[in-house]
N, C-alpha and C positions, 0 to 999 in steps of 0.2 A: 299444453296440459289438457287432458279429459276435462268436460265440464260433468261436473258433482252432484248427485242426485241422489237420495236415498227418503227411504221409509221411516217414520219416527211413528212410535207407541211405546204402550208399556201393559201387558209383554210385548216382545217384538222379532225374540230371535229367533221363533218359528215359521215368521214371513217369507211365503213364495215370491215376494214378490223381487227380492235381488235376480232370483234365475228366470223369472220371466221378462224384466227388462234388459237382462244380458242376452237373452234369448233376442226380445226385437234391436237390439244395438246392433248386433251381429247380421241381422236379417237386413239391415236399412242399411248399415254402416255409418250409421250414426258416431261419433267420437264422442263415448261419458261412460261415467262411473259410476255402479245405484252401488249403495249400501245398506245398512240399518243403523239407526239411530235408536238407543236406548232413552228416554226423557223418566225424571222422576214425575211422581204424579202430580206433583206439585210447581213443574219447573218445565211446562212445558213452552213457555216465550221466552225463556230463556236461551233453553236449547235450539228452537227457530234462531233467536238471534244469532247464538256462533256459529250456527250452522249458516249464516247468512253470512258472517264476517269473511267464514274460512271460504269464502269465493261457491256456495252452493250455488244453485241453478233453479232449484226445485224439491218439495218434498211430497211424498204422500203421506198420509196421514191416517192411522187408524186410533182402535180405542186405546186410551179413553179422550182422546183429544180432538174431535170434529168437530164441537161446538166450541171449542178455546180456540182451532185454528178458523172459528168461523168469525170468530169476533175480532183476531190477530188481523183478519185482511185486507186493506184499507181498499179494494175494488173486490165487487161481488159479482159471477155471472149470475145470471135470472135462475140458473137452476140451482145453485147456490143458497141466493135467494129464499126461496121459495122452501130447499128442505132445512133451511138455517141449518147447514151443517156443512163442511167444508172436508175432502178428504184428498185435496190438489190444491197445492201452494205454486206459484210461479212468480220466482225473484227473476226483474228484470231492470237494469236502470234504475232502484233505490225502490221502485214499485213493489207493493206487496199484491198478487192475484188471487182469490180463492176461486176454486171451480167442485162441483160435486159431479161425478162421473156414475155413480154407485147405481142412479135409476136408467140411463143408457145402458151402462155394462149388462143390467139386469134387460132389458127390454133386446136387445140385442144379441144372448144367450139365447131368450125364448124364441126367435122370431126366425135366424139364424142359423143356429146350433142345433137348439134341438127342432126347428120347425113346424112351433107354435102359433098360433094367426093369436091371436089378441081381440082383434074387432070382430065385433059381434057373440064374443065370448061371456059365459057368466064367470066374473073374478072376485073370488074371494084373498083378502091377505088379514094374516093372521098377528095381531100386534099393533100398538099404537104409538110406540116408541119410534126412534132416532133412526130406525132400519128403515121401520115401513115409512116416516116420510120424506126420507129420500128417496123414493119411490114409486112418490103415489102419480104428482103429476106426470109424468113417462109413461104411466102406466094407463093415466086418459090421454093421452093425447093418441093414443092409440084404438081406442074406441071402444072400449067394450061394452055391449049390451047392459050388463048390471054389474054393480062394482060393489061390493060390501068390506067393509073395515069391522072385525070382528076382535075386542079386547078384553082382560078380564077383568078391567074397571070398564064400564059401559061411557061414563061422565067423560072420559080422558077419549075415548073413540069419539064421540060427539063433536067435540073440541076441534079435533084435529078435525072430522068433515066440515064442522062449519067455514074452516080456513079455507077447507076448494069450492066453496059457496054451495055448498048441496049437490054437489056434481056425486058424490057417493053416500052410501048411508051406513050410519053404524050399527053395530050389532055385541048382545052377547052371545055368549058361547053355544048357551042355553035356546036361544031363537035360532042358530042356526040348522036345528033340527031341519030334515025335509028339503034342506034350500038344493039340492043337487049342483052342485057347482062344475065348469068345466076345468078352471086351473086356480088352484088353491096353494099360495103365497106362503110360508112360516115365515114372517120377521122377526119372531121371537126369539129372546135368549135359550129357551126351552131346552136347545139339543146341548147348548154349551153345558147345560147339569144334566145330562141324558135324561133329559123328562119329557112329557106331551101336555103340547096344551088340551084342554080339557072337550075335544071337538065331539059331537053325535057320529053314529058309527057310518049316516044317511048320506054325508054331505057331500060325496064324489059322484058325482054324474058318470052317465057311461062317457067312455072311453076319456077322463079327465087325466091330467096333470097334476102330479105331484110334487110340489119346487121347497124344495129347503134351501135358504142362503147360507145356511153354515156348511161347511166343506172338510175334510179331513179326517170324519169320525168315521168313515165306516157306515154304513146304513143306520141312521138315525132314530130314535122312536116317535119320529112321527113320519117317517118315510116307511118306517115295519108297518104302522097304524095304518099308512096308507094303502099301502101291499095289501095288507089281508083285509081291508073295506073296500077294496072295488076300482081303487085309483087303475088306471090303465098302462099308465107310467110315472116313474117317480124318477129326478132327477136333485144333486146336490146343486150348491153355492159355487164348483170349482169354474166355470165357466162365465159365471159373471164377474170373477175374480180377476180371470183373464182380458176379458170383454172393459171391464174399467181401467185394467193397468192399459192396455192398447188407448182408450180417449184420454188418460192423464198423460201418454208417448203425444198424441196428438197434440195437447196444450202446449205441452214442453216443447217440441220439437217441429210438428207443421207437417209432421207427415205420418200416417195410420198404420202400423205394421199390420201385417196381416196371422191372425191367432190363432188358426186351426191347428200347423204347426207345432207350435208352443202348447195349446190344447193337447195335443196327441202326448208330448213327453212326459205333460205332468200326468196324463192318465200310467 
């Protein structure tokens, strides 16, 4: 029998991500099955359970459940760790694994895909929530010049920089007037209500990077924002999408599909 894989959220039926793991199955010849898992909001160790009874293998995990499946996993990897948040489960042996893929996938789009250098970059990301710090360390260990965490509670960006010991500084909205940046992050909810964070019109540097992690909308308003203030290019969320589901194939299975492929379909 296939070993049993799939995605749990809530919502969930709109997840690429069944045709992207059929995609690397096919590519590896891997023998498994992704599906989607529906959990109520309230029942999401539940749902890991029978999904664990009925012989699972593994799940990913999105919202609203990364910090429940972070607390679910009785072994943490460091990156894990570090964003407390968990969006790779791996049952193996009665073992529960958590892994966070989300700041790889992301660094690995940019570096990659769209053939962004990171070191020696000025990096802003926009957010201080669950996005940007699954994110943040991936994003120094790559070096960049100046790093600013930009949110629209100031106190809550502080917080989270004081956790990478001052390796980045926070910022509002408001200061980031002038700051000319080369690649500018959205973690924010923002595009999922078609809004914009509230940024100065100053803050793309020549030839910068426009990156929104949300994927699916259509040019977003803060990728329009970007366009007509100067970004040089602007890029969505679908390729870190990819870029993550390919290291949670990795955990699972021991070997990396390769995503350009699967990249191309979903475009």
């Amino acid at each position: 029998m296939s070993d049993l894989y799939a995605v749990v959220g809530n919502p969930v039926a709109h997840s690429m991500s069944p045709l992207i793991h059929a995609a690397f199955a096919r590519q590896t010849g891997e023998d498994m099955v992704y599906q989607t898992v529906l959990a109520p909001r309230d029942g999401f160790v539940d749902t890991a359970n029978a999904f664990r009874k009925n012989g699972g293998r593994g799940l990913n995990v999105t919202l609203p459940f990364k910090g429940e499946a972070f607390r679910y996993a009785a072994f943490l990897s460091e990156r894990a760790s570090t964003a407390q948040a968990v969006n790779t489960l791996k049952f193996k042996q009665g073992v529960i694994f958590g892994d966070n893929t989300d700041g790889a996938g992301l660094v690995c789009d940019l570096l990659h895909n769209l053939g962004c250098e990171i070191a020696g970059r000025r990096l802003l990301v926009l957010g201080a929530g669950g996005a940007a710090r699954g994110v943040i360390a991936p994003l120094l260990g790559q070096l960049p010049a100046q790093f600013v965490l930009a949110n629209r509670n100031l106190d809550k960006a502080r917080q989270l920089a004081r956790e990478f010991a001052g390796r980045l500084d926070a910022s509002s909205y408001s200061e980031l007037a002038g700051g000319r940046f080369d690649i500018v992050i959205n973690a924010t909810s923002a595009s999922l209500a078609n809004a914009l964070p509230p940024l100065p019109v100053d803050v793309f540097g020549s030839n910068a990077l426009a990156y929104d992690m949300m994927y699916g909308k259509g040019e977003t308003p803060f990728l329009a924002f970007a366009r007509a203030t100067g970004a040089a290019r602007c890029a969505d969320g679908l390729g870190m999408l990819v870029e993550q589901a390919a290291e949670s194939f990795l955990v699972w299975r021991g070997v990396r599909p390769d995503t350009a492929p699967v990249l191309q379909l979903l475009r």
